[in-house]
FITOR-964767 format. One line per 5 residues: their letters; for each residue x, y, z of N, C-alpha, C, O. Coordinates in steps of 0.1 Angstrom, whole numbers, plus 5000, padded with zeros to 4 digits. Layout:
<rs>
a	X/Y/Z/X/Y/Z/X/Y/Z/X/Y/Z; ...
</rs>
This chain:
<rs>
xxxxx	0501/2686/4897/0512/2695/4896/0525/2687/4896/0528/2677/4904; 0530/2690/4889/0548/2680/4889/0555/2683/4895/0555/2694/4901; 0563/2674/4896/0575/2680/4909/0580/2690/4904/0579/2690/4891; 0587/2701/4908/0596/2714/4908/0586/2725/4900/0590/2737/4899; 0568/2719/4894/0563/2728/4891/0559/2737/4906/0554/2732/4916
xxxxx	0562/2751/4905/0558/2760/4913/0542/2763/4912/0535/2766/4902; 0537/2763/4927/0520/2766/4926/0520/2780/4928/0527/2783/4937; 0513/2791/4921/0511/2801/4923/0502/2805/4927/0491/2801/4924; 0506/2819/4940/0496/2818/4948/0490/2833/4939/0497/2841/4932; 0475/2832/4942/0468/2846/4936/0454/2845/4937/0447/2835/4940
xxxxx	0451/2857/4933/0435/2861/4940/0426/2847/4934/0429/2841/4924; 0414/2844/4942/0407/2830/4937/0394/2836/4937/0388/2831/4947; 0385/2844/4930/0369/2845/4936/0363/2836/4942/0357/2838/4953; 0365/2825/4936/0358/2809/4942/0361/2807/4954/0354/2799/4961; 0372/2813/4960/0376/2814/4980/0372/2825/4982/0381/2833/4985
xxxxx	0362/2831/4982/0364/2844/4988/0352/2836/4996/0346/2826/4993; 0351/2849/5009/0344/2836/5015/0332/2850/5023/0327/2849/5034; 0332/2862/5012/0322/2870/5012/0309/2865/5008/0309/2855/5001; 0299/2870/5011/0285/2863/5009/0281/2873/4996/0281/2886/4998; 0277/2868/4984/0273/2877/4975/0263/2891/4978/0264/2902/4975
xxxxx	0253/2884/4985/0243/2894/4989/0242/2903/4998/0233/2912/4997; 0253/2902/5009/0261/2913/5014/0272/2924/5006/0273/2936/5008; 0280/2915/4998/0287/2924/4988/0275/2929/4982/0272/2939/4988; 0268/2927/4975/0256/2935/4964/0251/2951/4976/0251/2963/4974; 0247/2940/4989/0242/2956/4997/0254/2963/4996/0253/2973/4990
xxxxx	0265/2960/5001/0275/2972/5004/0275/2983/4988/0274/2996/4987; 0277/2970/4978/0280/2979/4963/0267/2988/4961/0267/2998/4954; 0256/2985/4969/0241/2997/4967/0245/3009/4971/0245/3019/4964; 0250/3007/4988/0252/3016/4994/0262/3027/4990/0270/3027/4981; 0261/3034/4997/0272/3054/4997/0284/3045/5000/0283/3034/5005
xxxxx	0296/3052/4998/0304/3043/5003/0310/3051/5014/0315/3062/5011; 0310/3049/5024/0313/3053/5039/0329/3052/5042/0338/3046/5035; 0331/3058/5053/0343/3061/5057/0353/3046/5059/0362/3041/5052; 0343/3042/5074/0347/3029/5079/0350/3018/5071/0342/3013/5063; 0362/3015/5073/0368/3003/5067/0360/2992/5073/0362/2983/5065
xxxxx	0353/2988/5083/0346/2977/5086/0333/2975/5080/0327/2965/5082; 0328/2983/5071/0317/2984/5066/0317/2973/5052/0308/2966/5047; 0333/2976/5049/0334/2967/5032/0329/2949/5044/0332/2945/5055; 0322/2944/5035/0325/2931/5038/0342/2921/5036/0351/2922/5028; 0340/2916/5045/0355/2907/5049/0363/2917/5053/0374/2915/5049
xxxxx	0361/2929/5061/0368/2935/5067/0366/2940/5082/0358/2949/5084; 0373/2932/5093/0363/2936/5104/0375/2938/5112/0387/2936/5107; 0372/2942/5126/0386/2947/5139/0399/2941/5136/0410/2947/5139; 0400/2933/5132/0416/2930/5130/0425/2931/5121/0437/2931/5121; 0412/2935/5105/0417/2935/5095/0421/2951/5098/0433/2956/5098
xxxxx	0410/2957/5099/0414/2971/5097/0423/2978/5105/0428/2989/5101; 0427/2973/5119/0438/2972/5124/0450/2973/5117/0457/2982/5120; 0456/2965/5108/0464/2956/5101/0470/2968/5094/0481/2973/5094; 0451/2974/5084/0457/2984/5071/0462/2996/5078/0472/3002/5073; 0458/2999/5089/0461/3011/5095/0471/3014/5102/0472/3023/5109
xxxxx	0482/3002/5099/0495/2996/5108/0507/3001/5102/0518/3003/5106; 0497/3005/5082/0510/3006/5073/0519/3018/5074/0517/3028/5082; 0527/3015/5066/0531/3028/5064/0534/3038/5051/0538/3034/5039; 0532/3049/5055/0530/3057/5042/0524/3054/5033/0513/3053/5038; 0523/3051/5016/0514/3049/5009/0505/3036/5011/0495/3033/5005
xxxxx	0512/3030/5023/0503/3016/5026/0498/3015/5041/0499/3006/5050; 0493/3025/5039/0489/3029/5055/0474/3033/5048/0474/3041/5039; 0462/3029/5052/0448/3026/5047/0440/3023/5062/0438/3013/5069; 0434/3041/5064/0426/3040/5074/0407/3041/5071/0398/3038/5079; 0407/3045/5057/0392/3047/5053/0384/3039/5039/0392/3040/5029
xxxxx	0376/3035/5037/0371/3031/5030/0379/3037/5012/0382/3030/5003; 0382/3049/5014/0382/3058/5001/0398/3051/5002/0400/3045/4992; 0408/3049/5010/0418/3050/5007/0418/3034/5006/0429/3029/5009; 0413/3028/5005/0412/3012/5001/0412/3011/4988/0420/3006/4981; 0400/3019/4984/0397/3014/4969/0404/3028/4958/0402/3028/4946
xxxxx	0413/3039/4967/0424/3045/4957/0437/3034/4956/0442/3032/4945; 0442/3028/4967/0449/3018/4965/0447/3007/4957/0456/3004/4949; 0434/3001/4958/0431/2991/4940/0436/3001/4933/0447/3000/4929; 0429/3011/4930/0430/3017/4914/0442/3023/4915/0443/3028/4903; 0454/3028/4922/0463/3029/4924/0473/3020/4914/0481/3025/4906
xxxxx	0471/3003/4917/0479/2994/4912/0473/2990/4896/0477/2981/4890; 0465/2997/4891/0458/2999/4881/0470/3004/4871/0472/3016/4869; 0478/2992/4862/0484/3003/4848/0476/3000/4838/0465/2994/4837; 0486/3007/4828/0480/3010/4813/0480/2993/4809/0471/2987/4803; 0491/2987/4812/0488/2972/4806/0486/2962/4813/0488/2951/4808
xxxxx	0480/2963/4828/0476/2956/4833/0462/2947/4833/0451/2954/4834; 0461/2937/4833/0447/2931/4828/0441/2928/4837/0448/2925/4847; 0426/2927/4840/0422/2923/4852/0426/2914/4862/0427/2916/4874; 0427/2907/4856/0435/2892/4863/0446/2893/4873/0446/2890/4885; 0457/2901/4863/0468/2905/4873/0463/2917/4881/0470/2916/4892
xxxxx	0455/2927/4882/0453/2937/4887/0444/2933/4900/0443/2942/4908; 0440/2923/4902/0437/2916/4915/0445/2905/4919/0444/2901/4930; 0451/2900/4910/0463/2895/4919/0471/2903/4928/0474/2901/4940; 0475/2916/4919/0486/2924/4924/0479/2931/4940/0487/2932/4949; 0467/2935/4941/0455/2938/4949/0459/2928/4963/0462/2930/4975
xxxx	0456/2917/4954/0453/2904/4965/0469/2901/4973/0470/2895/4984; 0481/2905/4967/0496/2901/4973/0499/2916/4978/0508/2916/4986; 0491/2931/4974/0497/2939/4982/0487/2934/5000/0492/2933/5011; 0477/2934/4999/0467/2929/5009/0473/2917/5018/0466/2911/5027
</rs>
């Protein structure tokens, strides 16, 4: 990186430090209320979401993943659509 080049921060799969085979079970499963059930989400995190406020106030599983698809536009591409995911988070 060059000097005054800026590093950008954004979503990395390669850091996620979820175990695939636990995400695979959860994605089998019903998807449940509890926000501790998603993998990489445990007492502190879900603390945090439930700290927000108003549209960013996220106490249940459903309202996690209406917030992804929430930041979901018409010209948004994957890429940015988990970045934007990963900086509202």
């Amino acid at each position: 990186m060059s000097k005054g080049e800026k590093r950008r921060e954004a979503f990395d799969a390669r850091k996620s430090q979820i175990q695939e085979d636990k995400l695979a079970d959860w994605l089998r499963e019903p998807i449940g209320l509890d926000l501790q059930q998603v993998p990489g989400i445990g007492p502190a995190n879900a603390r945090i979401l439930a700290e927000g406020e108003g549209d960013d106030k996220v106490e249940t599983t459903h309202q996690l993943i209406g917030k992804f698809l929430m930041l979901k536009g018409r010209d948004v591409t994957p890429i940015e659509h988990c970045d934007m995911f990963w900086h509202w988070l």
